[in-house]
Structure formats: structure tokens, C-alpha cells
C-alpha positions, 0 to 999 in steps of 0.5 A: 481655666486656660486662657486661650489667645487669638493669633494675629493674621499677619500679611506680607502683602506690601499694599495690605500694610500701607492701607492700615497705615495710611488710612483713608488719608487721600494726600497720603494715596495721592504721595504713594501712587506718585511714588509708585510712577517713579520707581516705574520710571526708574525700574525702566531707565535702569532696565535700559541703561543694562541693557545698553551696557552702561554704567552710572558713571558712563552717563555723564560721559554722553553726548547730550545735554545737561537738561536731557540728563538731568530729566532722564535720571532719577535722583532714586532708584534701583541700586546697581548693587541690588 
């Protein structure tokens, strides 16, 4: 007799897999989503910052004050390197 095996579905769908990890766990919904505004946030500083062709290393050097910067720059975020 041959033994027949099941192949697992497999899904590269990102919001599949963190479903079944995270279960109905709603401060575990709650802590994604505020990841999820985040990177929305830097995805977009990072998007104007190329677009007005500036550096990390330029930011410091702009006339505003140090309670601007701190607000407008994600502590993560998209690399330049990526």
C-alpha cells in the first residue's frame, strides 16, 4: 500500500501569515496596524526627502528647530540602501 501525503498550501501573502500567527490576539492587531501607520509615514518622509534631494546627513543641517526634526524623522524606516 502507498502512503499518499497532503501537500501543505503555502502563501507568500504577508497579512495570510500574520493572521495565523497572531491569532485573534486583538493588542497584537492593535501593535500591527500602529506598525503599519508608521511605515506609512516614513515610506512617505522618505519619498519626499529623494525628491528634494536630500540626504540623512543634510537633515541636521536645516534651518528648523530641533522639536521639528525630532517629529519629522522616524527612529525606522526605509533604508537609503534598499
Amino acid at each position: 500500500m502507498i502512503k499518499q501525503t497532503t501537500a501543505k498550501k503555502t502563501t507568500s501573502d504577508a497579512i495570510q501569515i500574520l493572521d495565523k500567527i497572531t491569532g485573534d490576539d486583538p493588542q497584537m492587531h492593535a501593535l500591527i496596524e500602529e506598525e503599519r501607520t508608521n511605515l506609512q509615514v516614513a515610506t512617505e518622509i522618505f519619498e519626499l526627502r529623494t525628491k528634494a534631494k536630500l540626504s540623512q546627513e543634510m537633515i541636521p543641517r536645516l534651518p528648523c528647530s530641533q522639536r521639528v526634526m525630532a517629529l519629522s524623522i522616524p527612529l525606522r524606516g526605509p533604508r537609503d540602501d534598499l
